[in-house]
BAKENU-691154 format. One line per field, with one value per residue: residue number from 0; z, x negated, y negated of N, C-alpha, C in turn. Coordinates in steps of 0.02 Angstrom, whole numbers, m for minus. Atoms other than C-alpha are relative to their C-alpha. Last residue first. Example, Ala and Ser with C-alpha at 12.3 -4.5 7.8 and 13.67 -1.06 7.14 Angstrom:
BEGIN
num: [1	0]
n.up: [m3	0]
n.east: [42	m45]
n.north: [59	59]
ca.up: [357	390]
ca.east: [m684	m615]
ca.north: [53	225]
c.up: [37	0]
c.east: [39	m45]
c.north: [m55	m60]
***
This chain:
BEGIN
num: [262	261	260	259	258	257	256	255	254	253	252	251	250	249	248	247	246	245	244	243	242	241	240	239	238	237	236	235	234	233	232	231	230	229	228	227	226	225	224	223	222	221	220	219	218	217	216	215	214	213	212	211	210	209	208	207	206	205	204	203	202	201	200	199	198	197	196	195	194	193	192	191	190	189	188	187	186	185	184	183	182	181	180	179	178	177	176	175	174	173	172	171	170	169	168	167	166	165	164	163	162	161	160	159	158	157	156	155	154	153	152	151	150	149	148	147	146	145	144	143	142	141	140	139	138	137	136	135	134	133	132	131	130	129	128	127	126	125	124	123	122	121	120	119	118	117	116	115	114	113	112	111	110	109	108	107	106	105	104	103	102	101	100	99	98	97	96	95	94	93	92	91	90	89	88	87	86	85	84	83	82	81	80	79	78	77	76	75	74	73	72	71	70	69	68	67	66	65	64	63	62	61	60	59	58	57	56	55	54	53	52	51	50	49	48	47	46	45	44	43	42	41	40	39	38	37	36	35	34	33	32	31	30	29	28	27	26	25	24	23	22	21	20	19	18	17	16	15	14	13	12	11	10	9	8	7	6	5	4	3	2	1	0]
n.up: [m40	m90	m50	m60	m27	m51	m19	m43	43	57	52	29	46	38	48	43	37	52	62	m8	68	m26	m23	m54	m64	m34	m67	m55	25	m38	52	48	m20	m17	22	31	13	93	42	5	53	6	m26	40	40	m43	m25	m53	m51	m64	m43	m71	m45	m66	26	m33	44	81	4	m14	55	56	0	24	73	38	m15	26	58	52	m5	m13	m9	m14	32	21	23	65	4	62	m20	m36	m20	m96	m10	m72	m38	m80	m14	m67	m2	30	40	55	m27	3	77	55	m12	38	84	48	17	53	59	18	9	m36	m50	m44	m51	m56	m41	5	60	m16	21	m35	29	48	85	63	21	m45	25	62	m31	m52	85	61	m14	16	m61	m2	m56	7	m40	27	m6	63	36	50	36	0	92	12	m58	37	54	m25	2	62	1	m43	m73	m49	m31	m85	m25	m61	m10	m4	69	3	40	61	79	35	56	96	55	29	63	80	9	32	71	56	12	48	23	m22	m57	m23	42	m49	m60	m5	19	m56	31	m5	46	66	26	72	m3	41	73	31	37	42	7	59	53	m11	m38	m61	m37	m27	m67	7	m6	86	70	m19	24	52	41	m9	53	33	0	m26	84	55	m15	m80	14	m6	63	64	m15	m5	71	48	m38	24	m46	m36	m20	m17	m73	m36	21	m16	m63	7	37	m53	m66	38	9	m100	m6	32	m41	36	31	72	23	71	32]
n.east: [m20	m7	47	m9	45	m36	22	16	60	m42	m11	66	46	m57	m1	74	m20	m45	30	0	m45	m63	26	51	m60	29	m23	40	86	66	0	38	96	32	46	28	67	18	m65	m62	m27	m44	m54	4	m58	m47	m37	38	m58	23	m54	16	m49	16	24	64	57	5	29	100	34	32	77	59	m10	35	82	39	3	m26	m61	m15	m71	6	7	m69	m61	6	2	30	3	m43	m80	3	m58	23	m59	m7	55	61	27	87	45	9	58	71	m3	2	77	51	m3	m97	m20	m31	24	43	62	17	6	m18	44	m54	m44	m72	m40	m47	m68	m63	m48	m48	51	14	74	53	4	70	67	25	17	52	63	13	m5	m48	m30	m89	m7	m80	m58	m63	m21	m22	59	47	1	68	51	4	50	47	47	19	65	36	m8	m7	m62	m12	m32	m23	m58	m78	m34	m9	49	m6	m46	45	33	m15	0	47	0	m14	48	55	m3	4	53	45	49	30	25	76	57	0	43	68	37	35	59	m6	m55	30	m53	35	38	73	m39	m15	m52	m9	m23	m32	1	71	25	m30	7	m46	m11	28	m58	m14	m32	m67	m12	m4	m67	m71	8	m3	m70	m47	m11	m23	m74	m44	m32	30	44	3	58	48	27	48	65	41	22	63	10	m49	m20	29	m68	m81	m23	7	m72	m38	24	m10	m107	m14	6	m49	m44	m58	49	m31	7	28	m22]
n.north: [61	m9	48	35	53	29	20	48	36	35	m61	m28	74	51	m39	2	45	m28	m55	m90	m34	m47	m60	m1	m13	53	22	7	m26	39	54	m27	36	m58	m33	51	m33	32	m15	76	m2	47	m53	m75	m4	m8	m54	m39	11	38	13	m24	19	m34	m64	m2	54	m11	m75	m6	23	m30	m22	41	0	m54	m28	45	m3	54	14	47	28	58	35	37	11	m64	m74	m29	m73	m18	m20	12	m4	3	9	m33	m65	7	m55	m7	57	m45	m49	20	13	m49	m22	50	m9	m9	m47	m20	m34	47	m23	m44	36	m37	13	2	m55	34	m14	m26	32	m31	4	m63	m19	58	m3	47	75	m15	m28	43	59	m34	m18	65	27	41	m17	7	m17	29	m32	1	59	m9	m36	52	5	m22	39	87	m7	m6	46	14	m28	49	m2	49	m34	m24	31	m63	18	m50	5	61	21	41	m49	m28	49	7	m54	9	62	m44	m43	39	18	m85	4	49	m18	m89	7	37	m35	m40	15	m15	60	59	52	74	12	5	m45	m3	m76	m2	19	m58	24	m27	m52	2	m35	m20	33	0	16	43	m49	m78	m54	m47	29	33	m85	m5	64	m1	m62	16	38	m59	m15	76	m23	38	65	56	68	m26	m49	33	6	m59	0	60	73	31	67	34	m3	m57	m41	20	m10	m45	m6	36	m75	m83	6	9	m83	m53	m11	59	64	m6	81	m18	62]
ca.up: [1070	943	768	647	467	373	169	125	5	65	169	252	309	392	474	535	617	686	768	841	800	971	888	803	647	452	331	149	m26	45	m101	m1	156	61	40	121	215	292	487	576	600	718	738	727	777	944	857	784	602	449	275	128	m59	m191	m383	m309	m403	m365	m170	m172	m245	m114	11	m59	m17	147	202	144	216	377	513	427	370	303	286	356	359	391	506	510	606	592	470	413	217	141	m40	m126	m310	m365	m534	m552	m613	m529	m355	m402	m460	m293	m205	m291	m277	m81	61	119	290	475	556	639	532	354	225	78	m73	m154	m138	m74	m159	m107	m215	m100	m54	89	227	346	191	215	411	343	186	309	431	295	254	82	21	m113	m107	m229	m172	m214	m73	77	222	325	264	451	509	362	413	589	495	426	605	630	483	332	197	131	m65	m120	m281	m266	m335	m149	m113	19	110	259	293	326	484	548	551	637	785	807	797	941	1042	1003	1063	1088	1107	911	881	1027	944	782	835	864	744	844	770	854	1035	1088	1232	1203	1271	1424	1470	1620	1770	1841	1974	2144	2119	1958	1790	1641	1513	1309	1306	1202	1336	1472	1390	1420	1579	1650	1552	1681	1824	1815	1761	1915	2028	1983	1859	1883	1782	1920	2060	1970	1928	2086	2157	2012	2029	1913	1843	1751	1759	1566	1501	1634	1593	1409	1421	1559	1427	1298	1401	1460	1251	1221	1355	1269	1314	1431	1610	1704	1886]
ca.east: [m5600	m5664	m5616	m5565	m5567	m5457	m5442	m5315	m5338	m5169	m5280	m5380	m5225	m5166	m5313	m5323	m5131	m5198	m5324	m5217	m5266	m5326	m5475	m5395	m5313	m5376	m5307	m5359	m5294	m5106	m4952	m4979	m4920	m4740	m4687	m4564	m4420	m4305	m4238	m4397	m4501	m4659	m4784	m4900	m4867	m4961	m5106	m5142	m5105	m5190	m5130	m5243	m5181	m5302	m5247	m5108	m4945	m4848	m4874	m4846	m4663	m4637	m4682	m4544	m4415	m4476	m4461	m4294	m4239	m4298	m4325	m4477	m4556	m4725	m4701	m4582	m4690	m4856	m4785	m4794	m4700	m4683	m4806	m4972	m5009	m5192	m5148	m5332	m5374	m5230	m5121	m5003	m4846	m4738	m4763	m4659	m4505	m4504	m4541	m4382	m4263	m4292	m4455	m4544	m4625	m4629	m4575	m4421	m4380	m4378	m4392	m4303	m4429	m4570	m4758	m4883	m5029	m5200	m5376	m5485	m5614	m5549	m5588	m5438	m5289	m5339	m5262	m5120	m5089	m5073	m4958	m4847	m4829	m4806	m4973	m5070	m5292	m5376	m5556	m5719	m5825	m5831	m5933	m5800	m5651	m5604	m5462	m5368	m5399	m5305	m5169	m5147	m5136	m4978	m4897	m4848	m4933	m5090	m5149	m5317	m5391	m5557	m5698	m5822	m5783	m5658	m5669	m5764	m5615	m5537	m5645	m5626	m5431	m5457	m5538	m5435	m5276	m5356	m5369	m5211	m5118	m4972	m4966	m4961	m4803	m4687	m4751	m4679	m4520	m4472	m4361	m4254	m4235	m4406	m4335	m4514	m4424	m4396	m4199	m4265	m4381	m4495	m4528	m4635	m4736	m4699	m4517	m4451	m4476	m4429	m4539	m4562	m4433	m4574	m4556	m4575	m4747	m4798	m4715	m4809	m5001	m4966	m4924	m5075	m5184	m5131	m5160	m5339	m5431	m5524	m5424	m5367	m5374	m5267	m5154	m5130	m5081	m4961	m4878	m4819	m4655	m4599	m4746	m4791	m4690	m4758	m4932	m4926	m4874	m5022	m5153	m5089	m5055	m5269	m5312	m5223	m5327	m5477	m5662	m5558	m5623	m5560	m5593]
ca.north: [m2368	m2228	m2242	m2099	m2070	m1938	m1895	m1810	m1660	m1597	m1458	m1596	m1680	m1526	m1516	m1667	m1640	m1501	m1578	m1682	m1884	m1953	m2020	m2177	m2199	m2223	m2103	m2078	m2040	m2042	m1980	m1801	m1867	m1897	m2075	m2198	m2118	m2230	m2166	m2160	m1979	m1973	m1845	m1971	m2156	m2161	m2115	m2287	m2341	m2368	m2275	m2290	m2283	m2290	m2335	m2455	m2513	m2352	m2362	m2543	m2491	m2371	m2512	m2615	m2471	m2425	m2598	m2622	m2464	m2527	m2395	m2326	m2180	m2086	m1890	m1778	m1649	m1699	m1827	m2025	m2164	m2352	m2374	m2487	m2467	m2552	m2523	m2526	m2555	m2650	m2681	m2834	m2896	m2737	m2815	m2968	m2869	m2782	m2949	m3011	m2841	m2833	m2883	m3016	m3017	m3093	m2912	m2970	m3111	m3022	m3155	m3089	m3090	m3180	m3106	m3201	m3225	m3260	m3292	m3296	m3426	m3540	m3394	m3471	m3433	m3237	m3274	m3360	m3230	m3092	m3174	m3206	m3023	m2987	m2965	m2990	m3049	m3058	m3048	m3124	m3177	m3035	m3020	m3118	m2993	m2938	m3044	m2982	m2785	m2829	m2889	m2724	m2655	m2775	m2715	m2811	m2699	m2775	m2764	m2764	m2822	m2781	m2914	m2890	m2693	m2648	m2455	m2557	m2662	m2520	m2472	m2658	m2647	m2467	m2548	m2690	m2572	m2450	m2624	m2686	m2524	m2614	m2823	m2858	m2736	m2838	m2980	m2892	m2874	m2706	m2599	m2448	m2271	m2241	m2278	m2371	m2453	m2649	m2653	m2563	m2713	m2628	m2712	m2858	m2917	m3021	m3057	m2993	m3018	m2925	m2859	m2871	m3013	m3121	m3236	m3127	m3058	m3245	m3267	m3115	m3158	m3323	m3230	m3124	m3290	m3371	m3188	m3224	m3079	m2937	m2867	m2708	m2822	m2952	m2808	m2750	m2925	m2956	m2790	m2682	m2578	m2443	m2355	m2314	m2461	m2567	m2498	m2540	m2709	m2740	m2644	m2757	m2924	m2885	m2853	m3005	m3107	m3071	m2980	m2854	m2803	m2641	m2639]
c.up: [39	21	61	42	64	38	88	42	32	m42	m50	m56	m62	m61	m45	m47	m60	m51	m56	m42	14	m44	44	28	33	91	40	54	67	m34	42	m50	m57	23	57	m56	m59	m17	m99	m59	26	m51	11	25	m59	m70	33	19	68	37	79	58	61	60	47	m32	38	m20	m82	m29	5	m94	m37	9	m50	m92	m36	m8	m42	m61	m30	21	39	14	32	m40	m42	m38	m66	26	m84	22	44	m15	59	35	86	m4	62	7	74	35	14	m80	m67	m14	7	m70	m15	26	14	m65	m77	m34	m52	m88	m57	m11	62	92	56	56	69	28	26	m13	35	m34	44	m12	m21	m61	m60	m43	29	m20	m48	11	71	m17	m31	61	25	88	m2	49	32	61	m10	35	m51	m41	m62	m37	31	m74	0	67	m38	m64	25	14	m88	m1	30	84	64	9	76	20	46	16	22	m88	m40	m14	m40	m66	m31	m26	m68	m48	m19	m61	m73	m18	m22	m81	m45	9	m43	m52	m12	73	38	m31	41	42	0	m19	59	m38	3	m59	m95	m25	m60	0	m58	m79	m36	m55	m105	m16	m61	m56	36	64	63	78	6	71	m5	41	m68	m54	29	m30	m66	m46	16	m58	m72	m23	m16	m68	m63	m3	57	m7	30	m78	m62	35	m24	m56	m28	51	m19	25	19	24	39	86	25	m46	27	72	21	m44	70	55	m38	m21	65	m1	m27	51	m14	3	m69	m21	m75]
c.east: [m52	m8	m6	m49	31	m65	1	m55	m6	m56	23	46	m28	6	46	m11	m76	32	28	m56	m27	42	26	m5	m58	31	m45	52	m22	m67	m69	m26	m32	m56	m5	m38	m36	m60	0	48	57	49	65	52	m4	58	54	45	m22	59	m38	31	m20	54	m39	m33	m67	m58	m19	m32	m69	m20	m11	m71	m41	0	3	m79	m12	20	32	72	3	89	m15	m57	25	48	m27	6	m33	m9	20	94	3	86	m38	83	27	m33	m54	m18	m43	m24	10	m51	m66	m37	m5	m72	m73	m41	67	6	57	m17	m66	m83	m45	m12	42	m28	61	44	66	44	29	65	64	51	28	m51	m10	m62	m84	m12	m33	m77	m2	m23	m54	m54	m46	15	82	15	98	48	59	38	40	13	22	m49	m71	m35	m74	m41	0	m41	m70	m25	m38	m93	m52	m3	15	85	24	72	35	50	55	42	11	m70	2	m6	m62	m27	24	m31	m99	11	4	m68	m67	18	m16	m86	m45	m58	m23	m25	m72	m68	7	m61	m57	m28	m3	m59	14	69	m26	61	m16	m31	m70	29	52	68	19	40	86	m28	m68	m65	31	m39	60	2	m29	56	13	37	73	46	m6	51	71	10	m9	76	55	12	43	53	33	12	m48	m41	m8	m57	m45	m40	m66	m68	m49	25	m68	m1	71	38	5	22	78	17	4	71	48	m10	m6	72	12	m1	56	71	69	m16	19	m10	m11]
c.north: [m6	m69	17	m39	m21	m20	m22	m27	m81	m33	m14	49	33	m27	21	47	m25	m21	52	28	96	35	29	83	13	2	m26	m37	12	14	m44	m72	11	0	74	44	m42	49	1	2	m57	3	m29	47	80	2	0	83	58	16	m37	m37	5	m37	28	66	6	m64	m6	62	m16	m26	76	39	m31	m11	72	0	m40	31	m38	m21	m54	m38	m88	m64	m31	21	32	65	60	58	8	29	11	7	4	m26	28	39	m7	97	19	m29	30	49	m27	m14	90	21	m58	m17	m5	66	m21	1	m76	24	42	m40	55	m3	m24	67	m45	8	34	4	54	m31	49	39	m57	22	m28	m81	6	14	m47	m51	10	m28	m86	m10	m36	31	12	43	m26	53	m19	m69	0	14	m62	m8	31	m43	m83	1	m17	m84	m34	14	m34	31	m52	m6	24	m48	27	m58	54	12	m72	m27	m54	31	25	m56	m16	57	m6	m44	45	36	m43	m50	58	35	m32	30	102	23	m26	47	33	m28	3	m44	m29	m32	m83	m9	0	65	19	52	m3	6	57	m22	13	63	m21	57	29	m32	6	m21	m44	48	71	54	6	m31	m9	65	0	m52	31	41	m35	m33	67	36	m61	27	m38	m77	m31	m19	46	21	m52	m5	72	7	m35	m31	m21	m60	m20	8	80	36	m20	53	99	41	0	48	83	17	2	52	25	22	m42	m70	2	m78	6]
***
């Protein structure tokens, strides 16, 4: 029986399995959680209603229009449900890298909002972003200075992007970039299926005097249609303890920095 302290890390490990198995069952999977068959069905309709499965009669099956095709964008409540517990593990790691008076800015992925739900130890910070998530969650400490940038509201990922949150981002100077991607390789580098998105987050890049990338092992060895940055433009990496060893080393040889969590 596996148990999970929240019922987002249960829909995560549920999402995950159905894409893995193709399908579950509701009786399995309330033996499995430890959980009733109620809450089974209930963690179904939710993950239903984000269109992440499909329902059928006693379980569930696999949404084929939500597969992780890396040329496809996924809404970012499809983002929030995978590998949440590897991202809530690598959001508290980077919050360790910020010092109280940094100016830090956060990238609109889902692992980045993990590092904004971790700032409680902290009293001065400035705090830019263009994900509107982000700036919500820095709104609940009532003592940073927030801004969110201006731009082309992206729907899918919750964010501002294009010329005006370009033009914003090249008003100020930051200590940290906190950058969450789509897909990453040695190679090929940092990428994205948005060319919008890649395009705003190589202006971050330039306005930051440490750049560190976040993002779980399931996005290594990865290449999405927009390229963003070379690995070389990274100070430091952040990712969980399924990162190749080859890929570490690698890293190491670009002068990259690399920090892993265990789940």
């Amino acid at each position: 029986m596996t148990i999970y302290d929240s019922a987002q890390g249960r829909r995560s490990a549920i999402l995950q399995q159905v894409r893995r198995d193709s399908s579950v069952n509701v009786s399995e999977l309330s033996k499995q959680f430890g959980v009733s068959e109620v809450t089974i069905r209930k963690d179904l309709r939710i993950l239903k209603g984000r269109k992440l499965l499909v329902r059928v009669h006693g379980g569930a099956i696999v949404n084929t229009r939500a597969t992780t095709d890396e040329s496809e964008e996924h809404h970012i409540n499809f983002k929030l449900l995978v590998n949440a517990r590897e991202k809530e593990a690598i959001g508290r790691a980077a919050a360790a890298h910020i010092k109280d008076g940094d100016t830090i800015l956060l990238d609109s992925g889902t692992t980045t909002l993990q590092i904004a739900k971790n700032l409680d130890r902290f009293h001065d910070l400035t705090i830019i972003t263009n994900s509107v998530n982000a700036m919500l969650e820095a709104l609940k400490y009532k003592r940073f200075k927030v801004i969110l940038l201006g731009g082309t509201m992206r729907e899918s990922s919750n964010s501002t992007v294009g010329p005006l949150a370009e033009s914003n981002l090249k008003l100020f100077y930051c200590d940290k970039l906190f950058l969450g991607v789509d897909s990453f390789s040695v190679e090929a580098g940092l990428s994205t299926p948005s060319v919008e998105e890649a395009s705003t987050n190589q202006v971050m890049i330039s306005r930051a005097r440490e750049v560190i990338a976040v993002f779980d092992s399931s996005k290594i060895n990865r290449r999405a249609f927009a390229f963003i940055a070379s690995a070389d433009k990274i100070d430091t990496v952040i990712t969980d303890n399924h990162l190749p060893a080859s890929v570490r080393s690698q890293l190491k040889s670009l002068k990259v920095n690399v920090e892993t969590v265990t789940v």
